[in-house]
Structures are given as structure tokens and as C-alpha cells.
C-alpha positions as a LaTeX table, in Angstrom:
\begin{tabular}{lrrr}
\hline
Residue & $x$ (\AA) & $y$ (\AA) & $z$ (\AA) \\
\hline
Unk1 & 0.00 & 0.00 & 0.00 \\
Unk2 & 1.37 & 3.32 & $-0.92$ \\
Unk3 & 0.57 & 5.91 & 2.36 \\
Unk4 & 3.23 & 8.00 & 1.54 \\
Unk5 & 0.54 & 10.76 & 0.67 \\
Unk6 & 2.79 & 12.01 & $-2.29$ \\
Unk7 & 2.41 & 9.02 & $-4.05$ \\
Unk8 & 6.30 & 8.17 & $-4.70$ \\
Unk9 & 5.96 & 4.35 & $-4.64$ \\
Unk10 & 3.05 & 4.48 & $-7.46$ \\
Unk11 & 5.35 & 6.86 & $-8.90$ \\
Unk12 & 8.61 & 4.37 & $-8.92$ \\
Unk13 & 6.45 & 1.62 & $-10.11$ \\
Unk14 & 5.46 & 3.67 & $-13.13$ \\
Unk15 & 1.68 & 4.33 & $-12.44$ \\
Unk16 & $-0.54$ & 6.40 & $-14.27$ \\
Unk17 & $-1.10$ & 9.66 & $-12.02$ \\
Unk18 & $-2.46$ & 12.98 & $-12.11$ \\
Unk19 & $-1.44$ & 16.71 & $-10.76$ \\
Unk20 & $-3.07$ & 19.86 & $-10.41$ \\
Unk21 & $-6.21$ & 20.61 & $-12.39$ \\
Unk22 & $-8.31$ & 18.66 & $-14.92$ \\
Unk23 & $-9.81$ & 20.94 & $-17.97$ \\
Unk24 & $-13.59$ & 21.11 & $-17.53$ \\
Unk25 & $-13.94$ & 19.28 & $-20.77$ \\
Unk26 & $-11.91$ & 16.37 & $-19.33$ \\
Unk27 & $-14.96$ & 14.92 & $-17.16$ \\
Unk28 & $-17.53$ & 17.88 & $-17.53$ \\
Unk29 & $-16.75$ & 18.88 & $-14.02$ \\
Unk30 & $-17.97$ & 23.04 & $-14.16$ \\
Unk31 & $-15.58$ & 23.30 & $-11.15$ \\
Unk32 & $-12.84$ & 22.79 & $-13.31$ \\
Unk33 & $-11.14$ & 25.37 & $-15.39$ \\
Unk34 & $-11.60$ & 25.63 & $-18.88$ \\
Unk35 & $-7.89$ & 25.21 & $-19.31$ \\
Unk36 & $-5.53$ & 22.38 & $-17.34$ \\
Unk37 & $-2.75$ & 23.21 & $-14.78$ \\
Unk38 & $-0.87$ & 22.47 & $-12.30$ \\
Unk39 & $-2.73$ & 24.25 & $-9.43$ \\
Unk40 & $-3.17$ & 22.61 & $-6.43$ \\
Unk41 & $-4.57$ & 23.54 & $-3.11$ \\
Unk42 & $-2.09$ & 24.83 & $-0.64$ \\
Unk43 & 0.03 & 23.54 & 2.65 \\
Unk44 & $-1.47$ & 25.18 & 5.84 \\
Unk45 & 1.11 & 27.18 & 8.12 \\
Unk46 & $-0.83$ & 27.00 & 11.49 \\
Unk47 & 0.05 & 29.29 & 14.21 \\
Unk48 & $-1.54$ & 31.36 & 17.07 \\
Unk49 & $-0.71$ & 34.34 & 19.71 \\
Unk50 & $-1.38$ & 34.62 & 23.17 \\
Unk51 & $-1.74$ & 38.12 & 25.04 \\
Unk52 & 0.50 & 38.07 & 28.60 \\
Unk53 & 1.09 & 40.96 & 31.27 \\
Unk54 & 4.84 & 42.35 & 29.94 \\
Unk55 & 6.44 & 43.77 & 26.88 \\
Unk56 & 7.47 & 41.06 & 24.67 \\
Unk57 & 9.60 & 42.36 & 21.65 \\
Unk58 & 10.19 & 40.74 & 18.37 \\
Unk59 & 13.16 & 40.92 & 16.19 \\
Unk60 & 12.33 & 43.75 & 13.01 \\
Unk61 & 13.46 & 41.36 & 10.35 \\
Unk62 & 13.31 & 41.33 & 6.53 \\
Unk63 & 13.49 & 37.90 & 4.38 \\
Unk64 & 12.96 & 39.99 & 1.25 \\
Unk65 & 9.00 & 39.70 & 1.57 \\
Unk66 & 7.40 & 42.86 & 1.66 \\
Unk67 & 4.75 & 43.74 & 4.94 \\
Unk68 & 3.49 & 47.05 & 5.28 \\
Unk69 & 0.18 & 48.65 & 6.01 \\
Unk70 & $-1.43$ & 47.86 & 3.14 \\
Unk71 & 0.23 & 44.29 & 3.04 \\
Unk72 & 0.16 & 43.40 & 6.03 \\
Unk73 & $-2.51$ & 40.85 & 7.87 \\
Unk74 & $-4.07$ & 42.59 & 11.55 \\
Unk75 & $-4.64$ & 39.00 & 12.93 \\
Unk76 & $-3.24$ & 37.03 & 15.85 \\
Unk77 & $-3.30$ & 33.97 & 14.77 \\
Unk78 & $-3.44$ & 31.44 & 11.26 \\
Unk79 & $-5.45$ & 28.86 & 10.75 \\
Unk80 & $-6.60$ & 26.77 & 7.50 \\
Unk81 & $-6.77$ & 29.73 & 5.37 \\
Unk82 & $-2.83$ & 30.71 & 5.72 \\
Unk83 & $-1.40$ & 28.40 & 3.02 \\
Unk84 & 0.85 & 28.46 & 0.21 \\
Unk85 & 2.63 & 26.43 & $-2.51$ \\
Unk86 & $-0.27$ & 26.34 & $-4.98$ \\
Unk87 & 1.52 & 26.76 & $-7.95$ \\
Unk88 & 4.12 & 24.30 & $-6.62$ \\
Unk89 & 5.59 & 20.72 & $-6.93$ \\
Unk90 & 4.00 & 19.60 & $-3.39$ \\
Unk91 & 6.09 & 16.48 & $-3.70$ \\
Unk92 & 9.14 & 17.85 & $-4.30$ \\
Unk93 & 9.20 & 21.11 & $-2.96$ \\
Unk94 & 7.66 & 20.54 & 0.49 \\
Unk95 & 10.70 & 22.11 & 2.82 \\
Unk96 & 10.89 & 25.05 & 0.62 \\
Unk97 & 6.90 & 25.76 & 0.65 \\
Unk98 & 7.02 & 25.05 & 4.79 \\
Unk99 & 9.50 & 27.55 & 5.08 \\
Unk100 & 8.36 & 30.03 & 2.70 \\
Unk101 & 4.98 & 29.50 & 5.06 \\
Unk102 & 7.14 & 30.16 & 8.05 \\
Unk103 & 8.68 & 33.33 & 6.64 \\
Unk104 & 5.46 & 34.90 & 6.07 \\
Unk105 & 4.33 & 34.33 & 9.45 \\
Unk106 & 7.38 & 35.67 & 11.13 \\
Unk107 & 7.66 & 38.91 & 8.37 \\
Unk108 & 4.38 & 39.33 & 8.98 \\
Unk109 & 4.30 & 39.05 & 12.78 \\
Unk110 & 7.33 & 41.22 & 12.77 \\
Unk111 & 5.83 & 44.27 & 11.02 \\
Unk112 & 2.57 & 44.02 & 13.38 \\
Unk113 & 5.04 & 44.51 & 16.29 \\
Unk114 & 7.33 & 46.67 & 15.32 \\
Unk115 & 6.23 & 48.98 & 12.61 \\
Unk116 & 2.26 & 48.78 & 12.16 \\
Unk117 & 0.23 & 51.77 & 13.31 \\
Unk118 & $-1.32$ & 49.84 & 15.92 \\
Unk119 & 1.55 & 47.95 & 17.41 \\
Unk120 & 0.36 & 49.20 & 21.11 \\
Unk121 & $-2.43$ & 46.12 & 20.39 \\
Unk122 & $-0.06$ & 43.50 & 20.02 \\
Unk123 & 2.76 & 45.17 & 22.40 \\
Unk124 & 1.88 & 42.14 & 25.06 \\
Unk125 & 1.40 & 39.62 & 22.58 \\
Unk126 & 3.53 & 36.90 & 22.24 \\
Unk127 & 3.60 & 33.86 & 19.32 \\
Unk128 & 2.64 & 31.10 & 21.55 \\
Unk129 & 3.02 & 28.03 & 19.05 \\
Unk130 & 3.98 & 27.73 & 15.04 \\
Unk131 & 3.54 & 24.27 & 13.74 \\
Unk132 & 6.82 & 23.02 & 12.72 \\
Unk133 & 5.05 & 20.55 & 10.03 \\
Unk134 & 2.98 & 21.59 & 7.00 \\
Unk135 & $-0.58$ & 20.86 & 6.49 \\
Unk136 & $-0.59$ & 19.41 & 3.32 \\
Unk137 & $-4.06$ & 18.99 & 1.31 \\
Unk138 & $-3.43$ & 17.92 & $-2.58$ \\
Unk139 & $-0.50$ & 16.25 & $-4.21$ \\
Unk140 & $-0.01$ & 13.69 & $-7.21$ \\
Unk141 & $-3.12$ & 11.12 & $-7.37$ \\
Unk142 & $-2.78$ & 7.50 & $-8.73$ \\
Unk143 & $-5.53$ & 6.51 & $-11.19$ \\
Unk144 & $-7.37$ & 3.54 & $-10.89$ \\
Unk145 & $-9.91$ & 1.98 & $-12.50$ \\
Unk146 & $-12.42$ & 4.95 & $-11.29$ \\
Unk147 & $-11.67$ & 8.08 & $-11.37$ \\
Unk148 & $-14.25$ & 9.78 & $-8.67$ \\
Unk149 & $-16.04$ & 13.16 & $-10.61$ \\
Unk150 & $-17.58$ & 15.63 & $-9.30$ \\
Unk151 & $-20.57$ & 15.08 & $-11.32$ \\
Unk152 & $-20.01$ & 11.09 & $-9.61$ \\
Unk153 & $-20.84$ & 13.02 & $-6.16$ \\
Unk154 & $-23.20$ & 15.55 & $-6.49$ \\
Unk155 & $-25.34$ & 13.59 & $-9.00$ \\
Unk156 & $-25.06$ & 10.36 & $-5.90$ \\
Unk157 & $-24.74$ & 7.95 & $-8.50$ \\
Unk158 & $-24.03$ & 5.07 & $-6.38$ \\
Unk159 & $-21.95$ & 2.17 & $-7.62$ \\
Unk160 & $-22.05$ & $-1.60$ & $-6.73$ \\
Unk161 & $-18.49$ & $-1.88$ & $-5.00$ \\
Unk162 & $-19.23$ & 1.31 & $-2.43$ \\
Unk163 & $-16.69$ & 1.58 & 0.08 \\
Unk164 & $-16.27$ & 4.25 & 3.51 \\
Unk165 & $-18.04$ & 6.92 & 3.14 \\
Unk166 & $-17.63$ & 10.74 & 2.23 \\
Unk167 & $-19.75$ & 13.18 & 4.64 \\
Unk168 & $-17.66$ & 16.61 & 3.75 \\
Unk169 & $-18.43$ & 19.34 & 1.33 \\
Unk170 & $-16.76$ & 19.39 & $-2.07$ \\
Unk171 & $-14.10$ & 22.13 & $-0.11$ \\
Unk172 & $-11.74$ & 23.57 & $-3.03$ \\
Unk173 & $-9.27$ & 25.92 & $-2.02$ \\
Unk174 & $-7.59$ & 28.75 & $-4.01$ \\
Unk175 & $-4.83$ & 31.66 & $-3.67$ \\
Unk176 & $-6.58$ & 34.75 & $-2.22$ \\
Unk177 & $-7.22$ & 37.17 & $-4.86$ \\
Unk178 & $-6.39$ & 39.88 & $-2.88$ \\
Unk179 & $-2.86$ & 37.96 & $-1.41$ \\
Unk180 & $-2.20$ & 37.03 & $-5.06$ \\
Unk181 & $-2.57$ & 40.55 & $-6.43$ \\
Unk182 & 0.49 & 41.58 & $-3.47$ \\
Unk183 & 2.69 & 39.15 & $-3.07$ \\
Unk184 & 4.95 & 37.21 & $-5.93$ \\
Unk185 & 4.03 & 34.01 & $-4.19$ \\
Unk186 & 0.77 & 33.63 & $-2.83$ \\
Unk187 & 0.43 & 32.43 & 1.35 \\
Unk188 & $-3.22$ & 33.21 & 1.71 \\
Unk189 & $-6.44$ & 31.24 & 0.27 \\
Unk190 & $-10.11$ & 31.08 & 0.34 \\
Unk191 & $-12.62$ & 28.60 & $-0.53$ \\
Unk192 & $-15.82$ & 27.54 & $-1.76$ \\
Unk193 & $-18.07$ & 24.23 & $-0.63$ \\
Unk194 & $-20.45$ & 22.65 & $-2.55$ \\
Unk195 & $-22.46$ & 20.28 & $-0.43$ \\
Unk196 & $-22.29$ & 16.68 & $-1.26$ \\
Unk197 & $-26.32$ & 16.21 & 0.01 \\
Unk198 & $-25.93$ & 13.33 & 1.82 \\
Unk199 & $-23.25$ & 10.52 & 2.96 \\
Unk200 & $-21.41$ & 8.87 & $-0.78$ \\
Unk201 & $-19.70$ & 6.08 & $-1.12$ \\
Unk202 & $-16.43$ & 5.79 & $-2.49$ \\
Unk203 & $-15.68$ & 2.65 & $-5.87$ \\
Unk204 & $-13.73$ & 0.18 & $-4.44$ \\
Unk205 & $-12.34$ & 0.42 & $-7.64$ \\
Unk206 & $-10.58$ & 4.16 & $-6.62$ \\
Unk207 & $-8.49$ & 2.56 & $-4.05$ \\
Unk208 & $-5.85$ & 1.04 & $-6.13$ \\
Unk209 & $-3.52$ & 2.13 & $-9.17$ \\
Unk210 & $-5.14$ & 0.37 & $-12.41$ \\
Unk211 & $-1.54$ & $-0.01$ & $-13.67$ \\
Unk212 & 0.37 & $-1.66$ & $-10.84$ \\
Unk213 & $-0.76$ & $-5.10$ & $-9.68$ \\
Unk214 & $-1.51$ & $-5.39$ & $-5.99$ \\
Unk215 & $-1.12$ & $-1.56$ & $-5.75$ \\
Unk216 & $-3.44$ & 0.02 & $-3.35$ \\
Unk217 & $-3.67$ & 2.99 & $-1.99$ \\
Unk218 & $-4.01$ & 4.98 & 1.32 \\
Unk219 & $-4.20$ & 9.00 & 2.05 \\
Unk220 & $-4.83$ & 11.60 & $-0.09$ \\
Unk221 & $-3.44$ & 9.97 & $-3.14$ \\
\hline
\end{tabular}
């Protein structure tokens, strides 16, 4: 079983996968974009603040990404929606999209403290915890003999070799307009659901590579 969640041993073996986006004509998902790439939803930097009694200073530092008042972020703490690495290789490019994450947090955190308007408000704050790890959501994916559509879910056509179920929302994630209009590199996202009605099934016949004999396949892969 391939867990690795980036889908290297499908990969070695010389499966068939995919990356990024379908075009809408490709399964007549109206989700998709009319035109394929490699656009994939983002790695999540987590991180939070907490407010104490004292002073507590942060270093003024500059990593070469640009905060200021109209680019910076007036929050005190990150959660799903601070993400990056969407026009990325997510396999091989992971350390350098965690610590591109990780700069923005700290440049960002750094201008709040030391040079935004309102750095009284966050005078006493302190980061209390950065997750050291990515969140990753969407890498390579091994085809099988199904390949699960949108239409597949939201039309609950229900086939004979149903497996565990899905219960979430169709949840796609892309770069904040706004973040991608300032930055080079996007670190922000947003999202739109598209509920799934009720419970679905997933084939059977998703959960292994069609090319690879005894290949199966565990994760988001």
C-alpha cells in the first residue's frame, strides 16, 4: 500500500497519475477550469498568539517579503486559510513551501510589532506556538480503475463496489485574490463548498492504481 501521501511508490512503479487541475472538458466537471494546470490547493502554516502581562519584543526582520500597512494581515493567529505552494511541486518542494509559510508568518508578525500603526495592540502579545510541520491537502493522485467526478458526487450515482463513506463538502481551495494581487508568491487562500447532500460512497475500484498489480492505496493519493 502506498501511504506515503505524495504518491512516490506508485510513482517508482510507473503508475498512471495525475497533478493539479483537470480541464472542464476532461470529465464535464464546471468546477474545473476551462484550461488544465498544475494548481493545487495549498500547505497550511498554522500558528496562534497569546496576550500576557509584559512587553514582549520581536526581532524587526526582513526575508525579502514585503509587509506594510497595506500588506500586512491585523490577525493574531493562522489557521486553515494561511497556506501556500499552490503553484508548486508539493512532492518535491515541500521544505521550501514550509519555510516560505514560516517566513510569512514571522515577516508578517514582525511588522505588526514593530512597525504597524497599531503595534500598542499587540505590544503584550507573544507567538505562543507555530507548527513546525505543514498541512498538506493535494499532491499527485494514482488513477485507478475509477476516477471519482464531481458530477459522480453531487449527482449520488451510487456504484455496486461502495466503500467508507464521504460526509464533507466538495471544499476547493484557491490563492486569495487579494494575497495574489500583493505578493509574488501567494500564502493566503479562500474557498468555496459545494455540499455533497448526503453521505457517498467511495468505488472500491478508486483505491488502487489500475496499472500496478496489488497496488493500493491509502491518504490523499
Amino acid at each position: 500500500a502506498d501511504c506515503t501521501g505524495d504518491a512516490v511508490l506508485a510513482r517508482m512503479a510507473g503508475a498512471d497519475v495525475m497533478y493539479g487541475r483537470e480541464a472542464e472538458s476532461e470529465y464535464g466537471e464546471n468546477l474545473a477550469p476551462d484550461t488544465a494546470d498544475n494548481m493545487v490547493m495549498g500547505m497550511t502554516g498554522t500558528w496562534n498568539s497569546t496576550l500576557t502581562d509584559n512587553d514582549c519584543p520581536f526581532p524587526d526582520i526582513d526575508w525579502g517579503i514585503e509587509f506594510d500597512e497595506e500588506h500586512c494581515y491585523h490577525i493574531t493567529f493562522g489557521d486553515w486559510e494561511w497556506e501556500a505552494g499552490q503553484f508548486r511541486d508539493m512532492a518535491l518542494e515541500t521544505e521550501y513551501i514550509r519555510d516560505y509559510s514560516l517566513m510569512t508568518i514571522f515577516g508578517n508578525w514582525s511588522f505588526l510589532k514593530n512597525r504597524s500603526k497599531d503595534r500598542e495592540f499587540y505590544k503584550k502579545r507573544r507567538l505562543n506556538w507555530i507548527s513546525p510541520l505543514g498541512g498538506k491537502r493535494e499532491s499527485y493522485r494514482v488513477v485507478g480503475d475509477k476516477v471519482l467526478t464531481q458530477n459522480d458526487i453531487i449527482n449520488q450515482v451510487n456504484y455496486d463496489d461502495g466503500t467508507a463513506s464521504l460526509t464533507w463538502d466538495i471544499d476547493i481551495h484557491y490563492p486569495d485574490p487579494d494575497n495574489l494581487e500583493k505578493f509574488k508568491e501567494p500564502f493566503r487562500s479562500c474557498a468555496i463548498h459545494r455540499g455533497i447532500k448526503k453521505h457517498y460512497p467511495v468505488p472500491y475500484r478508486c483505491l488502487y492504481s489500475k496499472d500496478i498489480e496489488n497496488l493500493f492505496l491509502g491518504g490523499r493519493i
